[in-house]
N, C-alpha and C positions, 0 to 999 in steps of 0.2 A: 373279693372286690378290690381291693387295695391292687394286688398282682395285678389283677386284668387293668385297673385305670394305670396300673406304672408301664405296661405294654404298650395301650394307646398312648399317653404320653412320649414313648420312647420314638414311636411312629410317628408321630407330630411331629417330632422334634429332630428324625432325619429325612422327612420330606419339608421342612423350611429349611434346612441348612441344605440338600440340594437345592429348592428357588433359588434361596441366596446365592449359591454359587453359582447358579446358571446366570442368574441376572447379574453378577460382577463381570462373568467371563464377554456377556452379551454389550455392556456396556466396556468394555476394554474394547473390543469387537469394532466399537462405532465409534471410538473417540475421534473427535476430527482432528484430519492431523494437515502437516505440510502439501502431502501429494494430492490428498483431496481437493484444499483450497486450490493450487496451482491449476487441476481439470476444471474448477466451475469458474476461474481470471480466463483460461486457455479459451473457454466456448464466446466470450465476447472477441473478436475479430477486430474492432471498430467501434469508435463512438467518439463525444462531446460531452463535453461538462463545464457548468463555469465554476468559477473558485474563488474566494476571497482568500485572503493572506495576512499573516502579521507577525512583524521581524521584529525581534527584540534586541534589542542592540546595546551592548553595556557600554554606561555614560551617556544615554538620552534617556528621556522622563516614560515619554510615550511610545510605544510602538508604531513604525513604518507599516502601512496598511496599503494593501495592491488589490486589485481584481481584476478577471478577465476570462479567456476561454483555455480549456486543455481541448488537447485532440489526441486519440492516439488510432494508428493502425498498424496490423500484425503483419512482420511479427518485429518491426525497430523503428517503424515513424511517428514521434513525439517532441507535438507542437504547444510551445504555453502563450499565446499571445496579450500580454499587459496591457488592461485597457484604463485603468489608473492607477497610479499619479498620472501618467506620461504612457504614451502608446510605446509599446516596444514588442519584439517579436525574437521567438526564440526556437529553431526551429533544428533537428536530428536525423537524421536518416543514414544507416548505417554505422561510420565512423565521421560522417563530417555536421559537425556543427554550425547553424549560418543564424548569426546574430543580426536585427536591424534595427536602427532608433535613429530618430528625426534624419531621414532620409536616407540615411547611411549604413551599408550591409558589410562585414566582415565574415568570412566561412573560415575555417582552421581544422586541422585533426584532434575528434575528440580525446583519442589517447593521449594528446599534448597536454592535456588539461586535467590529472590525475584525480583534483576531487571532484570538477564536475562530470568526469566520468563515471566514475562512484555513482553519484547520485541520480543520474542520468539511470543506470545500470538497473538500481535498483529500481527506478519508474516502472521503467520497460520490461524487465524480468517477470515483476507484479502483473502487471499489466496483461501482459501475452502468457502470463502461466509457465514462467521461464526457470525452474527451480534451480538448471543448472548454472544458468548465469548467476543470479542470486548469490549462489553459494563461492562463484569465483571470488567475492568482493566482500559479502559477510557471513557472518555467522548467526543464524536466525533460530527465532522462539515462538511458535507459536501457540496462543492461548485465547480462548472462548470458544464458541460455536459456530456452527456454518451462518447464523444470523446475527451473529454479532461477534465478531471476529478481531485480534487486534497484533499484526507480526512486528516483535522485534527485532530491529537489524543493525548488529555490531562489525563496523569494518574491520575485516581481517589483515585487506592488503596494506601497507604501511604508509603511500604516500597517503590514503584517503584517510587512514587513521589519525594523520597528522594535522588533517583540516576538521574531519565529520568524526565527532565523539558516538552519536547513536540516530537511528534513525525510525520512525516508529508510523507503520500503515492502518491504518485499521476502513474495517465496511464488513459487508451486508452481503452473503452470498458472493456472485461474480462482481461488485464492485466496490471503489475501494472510492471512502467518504472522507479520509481526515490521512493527512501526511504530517507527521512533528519531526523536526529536524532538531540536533543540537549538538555546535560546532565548541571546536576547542577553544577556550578564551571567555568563553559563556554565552555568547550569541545565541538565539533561541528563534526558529520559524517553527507556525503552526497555518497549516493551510484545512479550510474546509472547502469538500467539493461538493457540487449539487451535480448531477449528472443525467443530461437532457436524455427523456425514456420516451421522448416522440417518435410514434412507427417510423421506419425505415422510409425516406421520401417524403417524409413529410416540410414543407420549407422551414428553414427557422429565422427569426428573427436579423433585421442585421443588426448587428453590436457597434454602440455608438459612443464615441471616447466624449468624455467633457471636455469643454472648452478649455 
């Protein structure tokens, strides 16, 4: 009796240790990683979202607070237009940059502008599923699940090093709900975004600045 129960036991005991290892090897198998999330950012084309904001600024009390609209389309136009404090507009497309506020537009080369190309990079990268851009500018981590997801990104290149300490995405499948920035000197943004999921054609609202 003893014999035969130490047999069954023995049998037990290497058909759990195969599951176990099937279910580690299956779970290695599915972790989510980089290139995954890049295909479900890639499958949005196009969209709108609005976003609140808030800059922390070393030596004032309280945080600088913004809101307004994002736009992006694939695979490099990325618009944020500021609808408080003050109406402003900030608008990308390819390499040139066209800034406007109280009446007044300025365009430039965004490569002139080393950390807001950076940051820019990184937008757009996320955004359109760009891993290789990504990777020219930083060096990223990514950690959680396809439904809750969060990329860290460390500038590699050196001018943007010298402005953007770290840069941190996080969302939800294909879109991306919260941007935290943190600049050298201590400076600190954290933007949430809500991201308008009305069918395709659908009107939306117009966005109205305060007085």
């Amino acid at each position: 009796m003893i014999s035969g129960s130490k047999i069954r036991i023995d049998r037990w005991g290497k058909a759990m240790l195969a599951a176990l290892t099937l279910a580690l090897a299956t779970s290695s198998a599915w972790a989510f990683d980089l290139p995954e999330l890049m295909s479900l950012l890639a499958q949005r084309r196009s969209g709108e979202a609005t976003f609140t904001e808030q800059r922390f600024v070393r030596g004032l009390e309280g945080p600088l607070d913004a809101s307004g609209v994002l736009s992006f389309t694939a695979p490099d136009r990325l618009m944020r237009r500021t609808i408080t404090p003050r109406p402003e507009m900030m608008s990308v497309e390819g390499n040139i940059l066209t800034l406007s506020r109280s009446g007044r537009t300025r365009t430039v080369a965004l490569d002139s502008m080393p950390e807001l190309l950076g940051m820019v990079e990184a937008m757009r990268g996320t955004l359109s599923g760009n891993a290789q851009s990504l990777q020219r500018y930083f060096r990223s981590t990514l950690t959680g699940t396809s439904n809750d997801w969060a990329l860290e990104l460390k500038p590699i290149d050196e001018r943007l090093a010298a402005q953007v300490r770290s840069m941190r995405l996080t969302g939800r499948g294909g879109e991306v709900l919260g941007v935290e920035m943190e600049f050298i000197g201590g400076d600190r943004s954290v933007m949430n975004i809500t991201p308008d999921r009305r069918p395709a054609g659908a009107a939306a609202a117009p966005a109205r600045s305060t007085p």
